[in-house]
C-alpha beads as a LAMMPS data file, in Angstrom:
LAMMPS data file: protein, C-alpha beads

301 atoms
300 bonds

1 atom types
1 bond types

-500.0 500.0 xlo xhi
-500.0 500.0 ylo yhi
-500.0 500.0 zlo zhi

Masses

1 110.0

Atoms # bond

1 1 1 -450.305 -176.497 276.239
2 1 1 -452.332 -173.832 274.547
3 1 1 -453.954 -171.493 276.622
4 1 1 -456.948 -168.889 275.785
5 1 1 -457.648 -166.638 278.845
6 1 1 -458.262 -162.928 280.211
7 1 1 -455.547 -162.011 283.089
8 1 1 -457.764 -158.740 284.804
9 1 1 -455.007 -156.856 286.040
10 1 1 -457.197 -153.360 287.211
11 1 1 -460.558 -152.824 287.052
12 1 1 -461.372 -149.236 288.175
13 1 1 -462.669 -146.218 286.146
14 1 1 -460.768 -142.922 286.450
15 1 1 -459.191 -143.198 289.785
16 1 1 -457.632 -146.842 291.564
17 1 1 -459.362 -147.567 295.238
18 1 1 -458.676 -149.733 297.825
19 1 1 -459.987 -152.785 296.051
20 1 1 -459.345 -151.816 292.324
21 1 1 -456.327 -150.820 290.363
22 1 1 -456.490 -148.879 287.379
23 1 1 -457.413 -150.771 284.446
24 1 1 -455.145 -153.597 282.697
25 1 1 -455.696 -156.457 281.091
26 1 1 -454.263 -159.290 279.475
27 1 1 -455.305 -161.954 276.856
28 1 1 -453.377 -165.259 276.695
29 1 1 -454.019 -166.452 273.182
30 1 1 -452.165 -169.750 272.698
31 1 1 -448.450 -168.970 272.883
32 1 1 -449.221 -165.024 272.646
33 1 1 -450.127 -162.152 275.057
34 1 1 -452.083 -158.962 274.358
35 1 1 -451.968 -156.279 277.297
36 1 1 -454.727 -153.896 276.606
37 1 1 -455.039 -150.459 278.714
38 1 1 -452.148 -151.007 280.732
39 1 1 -453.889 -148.093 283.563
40 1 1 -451.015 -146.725 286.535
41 1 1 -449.934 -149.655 288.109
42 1 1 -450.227 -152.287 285.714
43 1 1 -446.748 -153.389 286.354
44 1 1 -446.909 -154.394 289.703
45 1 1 -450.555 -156.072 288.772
46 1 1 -448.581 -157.872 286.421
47 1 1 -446.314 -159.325 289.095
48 1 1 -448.909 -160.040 291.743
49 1 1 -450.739 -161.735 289.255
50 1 1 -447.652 -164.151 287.493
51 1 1 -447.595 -162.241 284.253
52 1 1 -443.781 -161.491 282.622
53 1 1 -442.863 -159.087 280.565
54 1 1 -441.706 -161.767 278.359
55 1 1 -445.267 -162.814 277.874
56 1 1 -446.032 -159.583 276.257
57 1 1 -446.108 -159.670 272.187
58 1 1 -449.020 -156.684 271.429
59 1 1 -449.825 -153.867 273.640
60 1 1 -453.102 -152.261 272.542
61 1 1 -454.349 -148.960 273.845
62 1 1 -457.817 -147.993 273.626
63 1 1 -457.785 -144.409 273.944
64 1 1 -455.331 -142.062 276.156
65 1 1 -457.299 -141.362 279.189
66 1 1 -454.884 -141.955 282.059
67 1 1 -457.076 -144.714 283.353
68 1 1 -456.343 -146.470 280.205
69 1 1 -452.454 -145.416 279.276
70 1 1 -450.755 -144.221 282.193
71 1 1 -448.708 -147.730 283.160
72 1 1 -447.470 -147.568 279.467
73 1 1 -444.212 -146.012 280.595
74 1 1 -443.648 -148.660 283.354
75 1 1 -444.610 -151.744 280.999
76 1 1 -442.347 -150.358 278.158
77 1 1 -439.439 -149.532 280.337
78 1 1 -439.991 -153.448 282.253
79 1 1 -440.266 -154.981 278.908
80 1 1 -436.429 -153.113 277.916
81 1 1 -434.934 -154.198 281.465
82 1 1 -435.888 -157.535 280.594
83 1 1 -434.314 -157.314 277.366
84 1 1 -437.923 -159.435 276.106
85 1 1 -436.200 -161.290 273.163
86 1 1 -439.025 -160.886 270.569
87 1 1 -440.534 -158.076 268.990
88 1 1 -443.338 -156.462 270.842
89 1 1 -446.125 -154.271 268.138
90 1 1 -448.160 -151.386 269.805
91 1 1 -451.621 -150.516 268.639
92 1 1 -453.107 -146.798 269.899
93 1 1 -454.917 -144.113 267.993
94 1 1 -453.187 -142.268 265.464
95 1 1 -454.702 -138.924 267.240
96 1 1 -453.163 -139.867 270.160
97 1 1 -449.317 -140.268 269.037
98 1 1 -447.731 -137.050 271.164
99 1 1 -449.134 -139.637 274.217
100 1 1 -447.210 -142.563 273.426
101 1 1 -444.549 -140.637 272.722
102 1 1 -444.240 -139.061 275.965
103 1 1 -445.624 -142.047 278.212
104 1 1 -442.532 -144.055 275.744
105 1 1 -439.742 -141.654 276.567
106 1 1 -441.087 -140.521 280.690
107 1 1 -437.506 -141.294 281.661
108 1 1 -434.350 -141.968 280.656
109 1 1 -433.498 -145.590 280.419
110 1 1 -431.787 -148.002 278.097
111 1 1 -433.431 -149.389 275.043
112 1 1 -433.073 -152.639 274.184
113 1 1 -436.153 -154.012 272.308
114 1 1 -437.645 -153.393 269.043
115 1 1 -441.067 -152.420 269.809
116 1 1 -443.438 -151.670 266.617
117 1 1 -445.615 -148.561 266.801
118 1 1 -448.457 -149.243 264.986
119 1 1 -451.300 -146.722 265.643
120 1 1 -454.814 -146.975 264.217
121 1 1 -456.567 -144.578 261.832
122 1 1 -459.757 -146.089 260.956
123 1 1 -461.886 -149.319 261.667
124 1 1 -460.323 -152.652 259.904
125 1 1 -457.784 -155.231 260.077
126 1 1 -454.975 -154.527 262.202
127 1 1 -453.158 -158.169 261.855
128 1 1 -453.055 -161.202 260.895
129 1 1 -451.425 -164.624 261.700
130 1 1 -452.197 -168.187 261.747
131 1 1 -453.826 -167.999 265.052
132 1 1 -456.626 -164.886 264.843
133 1 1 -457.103 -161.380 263.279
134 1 1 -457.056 -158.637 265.189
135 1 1 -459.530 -156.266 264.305
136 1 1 -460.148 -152.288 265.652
137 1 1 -463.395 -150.214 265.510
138 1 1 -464.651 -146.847 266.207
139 1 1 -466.178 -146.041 269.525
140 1 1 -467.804 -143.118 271.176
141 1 1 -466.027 -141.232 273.885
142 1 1 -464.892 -137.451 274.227
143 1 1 -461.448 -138.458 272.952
144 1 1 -460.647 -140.833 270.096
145 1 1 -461.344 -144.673 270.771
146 1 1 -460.919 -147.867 269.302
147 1 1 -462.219 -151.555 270.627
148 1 1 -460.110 -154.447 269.532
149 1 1 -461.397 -157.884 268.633
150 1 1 -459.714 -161.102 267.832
151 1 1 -461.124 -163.340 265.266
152 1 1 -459.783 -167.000 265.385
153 1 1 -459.676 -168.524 261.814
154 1 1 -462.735 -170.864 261.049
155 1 1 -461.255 -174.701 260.740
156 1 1 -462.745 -177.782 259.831
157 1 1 -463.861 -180.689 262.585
158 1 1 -463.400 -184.300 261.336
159 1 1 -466.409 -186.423 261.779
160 1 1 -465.765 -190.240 262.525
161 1 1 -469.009 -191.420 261.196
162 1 1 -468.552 -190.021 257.851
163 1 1 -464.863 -191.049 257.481
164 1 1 -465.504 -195.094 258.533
165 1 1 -468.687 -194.573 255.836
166 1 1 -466.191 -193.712 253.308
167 1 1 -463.580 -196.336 254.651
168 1 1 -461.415 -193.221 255.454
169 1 1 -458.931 -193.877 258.523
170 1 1 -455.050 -193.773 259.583
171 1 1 -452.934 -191.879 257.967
172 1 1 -455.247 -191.247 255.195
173 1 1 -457.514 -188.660 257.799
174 1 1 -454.490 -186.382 257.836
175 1 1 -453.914 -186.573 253.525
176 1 1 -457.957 -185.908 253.407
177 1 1 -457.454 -182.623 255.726
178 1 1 -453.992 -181.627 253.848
179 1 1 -455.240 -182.022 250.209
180 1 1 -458.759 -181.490 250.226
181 1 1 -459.890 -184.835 249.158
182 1 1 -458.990 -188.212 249.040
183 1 1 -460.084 -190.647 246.153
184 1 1 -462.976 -188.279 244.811
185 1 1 -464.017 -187.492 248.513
186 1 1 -463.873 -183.633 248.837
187 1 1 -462.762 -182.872 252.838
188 1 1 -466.260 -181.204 253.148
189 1 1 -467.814 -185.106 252.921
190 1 1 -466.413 -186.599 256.033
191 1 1 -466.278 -183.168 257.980
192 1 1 -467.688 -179.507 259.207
193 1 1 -466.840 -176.121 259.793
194 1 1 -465.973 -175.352 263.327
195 1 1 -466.208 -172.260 263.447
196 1 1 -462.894 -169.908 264.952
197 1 1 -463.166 -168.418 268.076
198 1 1 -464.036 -164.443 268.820
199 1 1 -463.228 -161.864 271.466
200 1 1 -464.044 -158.300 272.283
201 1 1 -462.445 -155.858 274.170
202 1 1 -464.693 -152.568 274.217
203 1 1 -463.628 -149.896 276.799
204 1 1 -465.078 -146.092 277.094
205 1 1 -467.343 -145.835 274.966
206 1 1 -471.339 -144.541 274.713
207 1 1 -473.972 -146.444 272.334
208 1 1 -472.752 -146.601 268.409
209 1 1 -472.085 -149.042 265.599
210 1 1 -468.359 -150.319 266.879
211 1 1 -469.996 -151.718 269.749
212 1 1 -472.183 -153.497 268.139
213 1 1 -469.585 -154.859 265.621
214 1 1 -467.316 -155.690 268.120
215 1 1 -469.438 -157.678 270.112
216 1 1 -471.021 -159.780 267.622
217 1 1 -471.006 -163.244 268.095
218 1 1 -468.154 -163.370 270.504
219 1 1 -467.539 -165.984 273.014
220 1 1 -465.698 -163.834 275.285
221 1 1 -466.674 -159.825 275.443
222 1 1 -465.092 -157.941 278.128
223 1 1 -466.891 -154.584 278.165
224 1 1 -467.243 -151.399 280.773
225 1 1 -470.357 -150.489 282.660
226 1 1 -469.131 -147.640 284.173
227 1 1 -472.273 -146.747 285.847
228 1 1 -475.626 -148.837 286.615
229 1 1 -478.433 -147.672 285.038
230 1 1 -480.250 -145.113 287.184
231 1 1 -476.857 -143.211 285.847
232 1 1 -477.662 -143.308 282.507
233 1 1 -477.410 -139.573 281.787
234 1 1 -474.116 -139.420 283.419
235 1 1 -472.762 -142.523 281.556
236 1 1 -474.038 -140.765 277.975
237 1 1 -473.064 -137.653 279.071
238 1 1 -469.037 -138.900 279.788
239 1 1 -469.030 -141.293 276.804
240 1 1 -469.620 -144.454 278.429
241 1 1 -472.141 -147.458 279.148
242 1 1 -474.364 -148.770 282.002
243 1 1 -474.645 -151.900 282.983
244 1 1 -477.861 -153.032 281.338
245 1 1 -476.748 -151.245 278.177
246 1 1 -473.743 -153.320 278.087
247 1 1 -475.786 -156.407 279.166
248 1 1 -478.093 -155.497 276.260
249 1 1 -475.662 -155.219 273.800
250 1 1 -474.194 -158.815 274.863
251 1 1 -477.820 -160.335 274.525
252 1 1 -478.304 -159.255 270.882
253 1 1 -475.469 -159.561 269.893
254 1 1 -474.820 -163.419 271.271
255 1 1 -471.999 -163.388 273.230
256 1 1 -471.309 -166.630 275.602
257 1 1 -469.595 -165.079 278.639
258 1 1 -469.681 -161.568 279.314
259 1 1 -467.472 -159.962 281.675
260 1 1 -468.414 -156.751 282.956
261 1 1 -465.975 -154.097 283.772
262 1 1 -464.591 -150.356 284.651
263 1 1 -466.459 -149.103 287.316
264 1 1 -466.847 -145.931 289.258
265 1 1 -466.060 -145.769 292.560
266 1 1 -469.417 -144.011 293.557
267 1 1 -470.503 -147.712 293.837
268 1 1 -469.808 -150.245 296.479
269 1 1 -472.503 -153.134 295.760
270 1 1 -470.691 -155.147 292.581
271 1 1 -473.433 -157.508 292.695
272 1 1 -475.623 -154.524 291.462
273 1 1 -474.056 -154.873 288.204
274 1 1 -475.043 -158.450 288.035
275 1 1 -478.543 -157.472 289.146
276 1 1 -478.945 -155.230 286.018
277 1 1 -477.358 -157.335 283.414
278 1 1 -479.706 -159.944 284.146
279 1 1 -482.507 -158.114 284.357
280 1 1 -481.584 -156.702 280.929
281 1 1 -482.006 -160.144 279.657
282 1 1 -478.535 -161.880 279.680
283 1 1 -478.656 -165.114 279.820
284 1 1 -475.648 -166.062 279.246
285 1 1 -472.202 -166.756 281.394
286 1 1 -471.506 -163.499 282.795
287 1 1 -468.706 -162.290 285.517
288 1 1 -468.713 -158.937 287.143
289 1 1 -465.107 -158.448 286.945
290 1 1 -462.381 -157.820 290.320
291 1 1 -458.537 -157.046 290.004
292 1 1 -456.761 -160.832 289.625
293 1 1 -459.803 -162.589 288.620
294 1 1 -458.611 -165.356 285.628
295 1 1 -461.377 -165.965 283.032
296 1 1 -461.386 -168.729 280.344
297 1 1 -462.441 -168.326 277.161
298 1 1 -465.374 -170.726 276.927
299 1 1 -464.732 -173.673 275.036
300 1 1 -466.168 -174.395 271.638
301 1 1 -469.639 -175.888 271.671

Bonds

1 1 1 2
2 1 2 3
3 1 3 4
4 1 4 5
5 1 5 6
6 1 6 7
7 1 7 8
8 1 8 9
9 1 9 10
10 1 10 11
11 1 11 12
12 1 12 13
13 1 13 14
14 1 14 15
15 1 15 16
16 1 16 17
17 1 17 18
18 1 18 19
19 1 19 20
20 1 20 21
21 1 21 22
22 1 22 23
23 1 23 24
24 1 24 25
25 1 25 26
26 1 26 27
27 1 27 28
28 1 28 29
29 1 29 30
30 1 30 31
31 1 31 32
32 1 32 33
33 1 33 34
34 1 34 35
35 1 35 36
36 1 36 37
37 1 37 38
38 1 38 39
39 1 39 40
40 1 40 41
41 1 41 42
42 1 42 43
43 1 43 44
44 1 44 45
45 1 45 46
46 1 46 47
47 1 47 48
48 1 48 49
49 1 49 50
50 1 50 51
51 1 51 52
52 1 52 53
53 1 53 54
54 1 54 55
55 1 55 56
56 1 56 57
57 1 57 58
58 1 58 59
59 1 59 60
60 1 60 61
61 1 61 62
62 1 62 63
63 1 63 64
64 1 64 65
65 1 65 66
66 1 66 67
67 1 67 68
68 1 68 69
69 1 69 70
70 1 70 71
71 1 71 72
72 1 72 73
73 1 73 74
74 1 74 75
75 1 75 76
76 1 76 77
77 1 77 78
78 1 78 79
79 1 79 80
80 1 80 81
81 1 81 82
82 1 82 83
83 1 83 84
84 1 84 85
85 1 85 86
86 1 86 87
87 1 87 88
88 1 88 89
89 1 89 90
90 1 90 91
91 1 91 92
92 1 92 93
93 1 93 94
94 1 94 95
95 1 95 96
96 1 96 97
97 1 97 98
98 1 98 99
99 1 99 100
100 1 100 101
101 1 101 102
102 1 102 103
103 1 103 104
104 1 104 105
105 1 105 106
106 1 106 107
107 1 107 108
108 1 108 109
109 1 109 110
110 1 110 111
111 1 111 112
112 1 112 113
113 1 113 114
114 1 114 115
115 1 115 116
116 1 116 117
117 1 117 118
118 1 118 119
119 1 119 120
120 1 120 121
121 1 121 122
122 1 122 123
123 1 123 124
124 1 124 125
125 1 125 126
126 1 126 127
127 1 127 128
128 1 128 129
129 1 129 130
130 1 130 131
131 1 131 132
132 1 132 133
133 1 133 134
134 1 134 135
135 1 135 136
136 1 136 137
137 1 137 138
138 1 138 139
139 1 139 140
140 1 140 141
141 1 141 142
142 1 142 143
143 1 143 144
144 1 144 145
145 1 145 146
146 1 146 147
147 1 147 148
148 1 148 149
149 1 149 150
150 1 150 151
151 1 151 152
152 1 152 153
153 1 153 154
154 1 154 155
155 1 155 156
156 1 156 157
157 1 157 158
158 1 158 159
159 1 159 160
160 1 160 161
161 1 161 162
162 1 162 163
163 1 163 164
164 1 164 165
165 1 165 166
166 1 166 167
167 1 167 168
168 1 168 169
169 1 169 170
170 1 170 171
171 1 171 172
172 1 172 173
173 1 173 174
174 1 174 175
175 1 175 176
176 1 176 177
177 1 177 178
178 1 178 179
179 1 179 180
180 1 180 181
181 1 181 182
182 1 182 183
183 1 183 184
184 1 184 185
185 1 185 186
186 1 186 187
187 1 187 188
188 1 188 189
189 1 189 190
190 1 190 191
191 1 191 192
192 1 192 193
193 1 193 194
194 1 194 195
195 1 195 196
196 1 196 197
197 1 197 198
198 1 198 199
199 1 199 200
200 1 200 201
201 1 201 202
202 1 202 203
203 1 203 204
204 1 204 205
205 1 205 206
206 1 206 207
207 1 207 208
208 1 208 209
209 1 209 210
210 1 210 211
211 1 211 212
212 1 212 213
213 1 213 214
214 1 214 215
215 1 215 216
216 1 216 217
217 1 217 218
218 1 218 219
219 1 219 220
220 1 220 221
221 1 221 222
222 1 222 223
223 1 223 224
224 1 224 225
225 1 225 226
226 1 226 227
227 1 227 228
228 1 228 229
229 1 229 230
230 1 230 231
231 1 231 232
232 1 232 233
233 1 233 234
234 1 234 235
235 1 235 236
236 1 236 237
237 1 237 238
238 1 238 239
239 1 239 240
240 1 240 241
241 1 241 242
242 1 242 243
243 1 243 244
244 1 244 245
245 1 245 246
246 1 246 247
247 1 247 248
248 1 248 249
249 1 249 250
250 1 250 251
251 1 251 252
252 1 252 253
253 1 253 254
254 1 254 255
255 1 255 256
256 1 256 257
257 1 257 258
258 1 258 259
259 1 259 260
260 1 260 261
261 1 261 262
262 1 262 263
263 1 263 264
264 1 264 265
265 1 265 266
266 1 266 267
267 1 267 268
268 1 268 269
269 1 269 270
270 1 270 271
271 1 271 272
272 1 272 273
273 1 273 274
274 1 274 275
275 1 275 276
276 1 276 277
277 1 277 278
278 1 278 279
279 1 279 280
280 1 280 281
281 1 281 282
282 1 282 283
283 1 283 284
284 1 284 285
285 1 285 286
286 1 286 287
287 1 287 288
288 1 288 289
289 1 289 290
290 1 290 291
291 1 291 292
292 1 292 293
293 1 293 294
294 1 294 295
295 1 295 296
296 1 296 297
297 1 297 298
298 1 298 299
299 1 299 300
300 1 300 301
């Protein structure tokens, strides 16, 4: 069965607390799984919360604040003693490379898994397969960042009204969709574009164009509000984003469920993120984000 969702592993900027581990976070996407930020402790989040190392296939890295990179040494050396039988590709900033390296090699230990180092230099197309693109984009934080998005693929839906007008039916629906037309018909007579599906994964980060890009039109954006907004010097002045900036961003930019994340521990009201959001003007699905917590990706319209 395929299965689109966001695992939260860790959901606490800078330093873990009683209630939140350091960040981690993984997206089931069909038959794949992308761990992004894999924060101290991710590996033990990862057990409490039924993930394997064998569901691990990309491991992307925002930017390498400890918060954000520290349970890379742990993950790597779990995904080795597991002896994960497929290849596993890392994404991190080029900048950033003497990190990986180190957090790769922490300890001695045997290595038994190709794993793909594939930093990123600059906004664009990181991969591509049948099921999505992933994407990377500039953000704006003291040290080098990147957000990731996934793009699904637009398809086509078949419309059952238009293929009994043209007598279309049995086997014949699958030669229309395979060939592109059947008996003069073009494909685009009998049905429409549904359109792929899109996700966002934007982590430290102020105000600036790669937030905006990466949220566009996505059904699922999981972004940090570090701070609420009576904070908003503090957020700008550290690189990141408040709650109704983040909320803001969602609302322009369209997005169906937003899931709020990364916050300081100076706060110990979550529902004050909510507050904020909404009064920002979100009006869509929106989840203020604790460690564990399973969210779908919404379903297509």
């Amino acid at each position: 069965m395929s299965v689109r969702e966001l695992v939260v592993l860790g959901t606490a900027s800078q330093v873990p607390t009683r209630h939140r581990n350091h960040n981690g976070y993984l997206l089931r996407w069909d038959g794949e799984g992308i761990l992004f930020d894999p924060g101290e402790g991710t590996q033990r989040q990862m057990l409490r919360a039924g993930v394997a190392a064998h569901d691990l296939n990309r491991i992307c890295v925002t930017h390498f604040h400890g918060d954000h990179s520290l349970g890379l040494a742990g993950v790597i050396q779990r995904i080795n003693l597991d002896q994960v039988p497929h290849e596993i590709t890392a994404h991190y900033p080029r900048s950033g490379q003497r990190f990986f390296d180190r957090l790769r090699y922490a300890t001695a230990y045997r290595e038994t898994v190709s794993l793909t180092e594939a930093p990123v230099a600059a906004d664009g197309v990181l991969a591509e397969s049948g099921a999505y693109a992933l994407e990377a984009r500039r953000l704006s934080h003291p040290v080098e960042s990147y957000g990731y998005r996934i793009v699904e693929p637009d398809g086509r839906r078949m419309l059952p009204d238009r293929l009994a007008a043209h007598g279309i039916k049995g086997p014949d629906v699958g030669r229309v969709q395979r060939e592109g037309a059947l008996d003069g018909i073009p494909l685009e007579a009998v049905s429409e574009v549904r359109r792929g599906q899109r996700f966002a994964f934007v982590m430290d980060t102020r105000l600036c164009d790669g937030v905006h890009a990466l949220a566009e039109g996505c059904d699922l954006l999981v972004i940090e509000s570090t701070f609420l907004d009576d904070d908003e010097e503090l957020a700008v002045e550290h690189g990141h984003l408040t709650a109704g900036q983040a909320a803001r961003v969602a609302r322009e930019a369209g997005v169906r469920h937003l899931v709020l994340t990364h916050f300081s521990q100076r706060y110990t009201d979550p529902d004050e993120f909510e507050r904020q959001a909404r009064a920002a003007g979100f009006e869509g699905e929106l989840t203020v984000a604790h460690d564990l917590l399973r969210v779908p990706v919404p379903k297509r319209r």
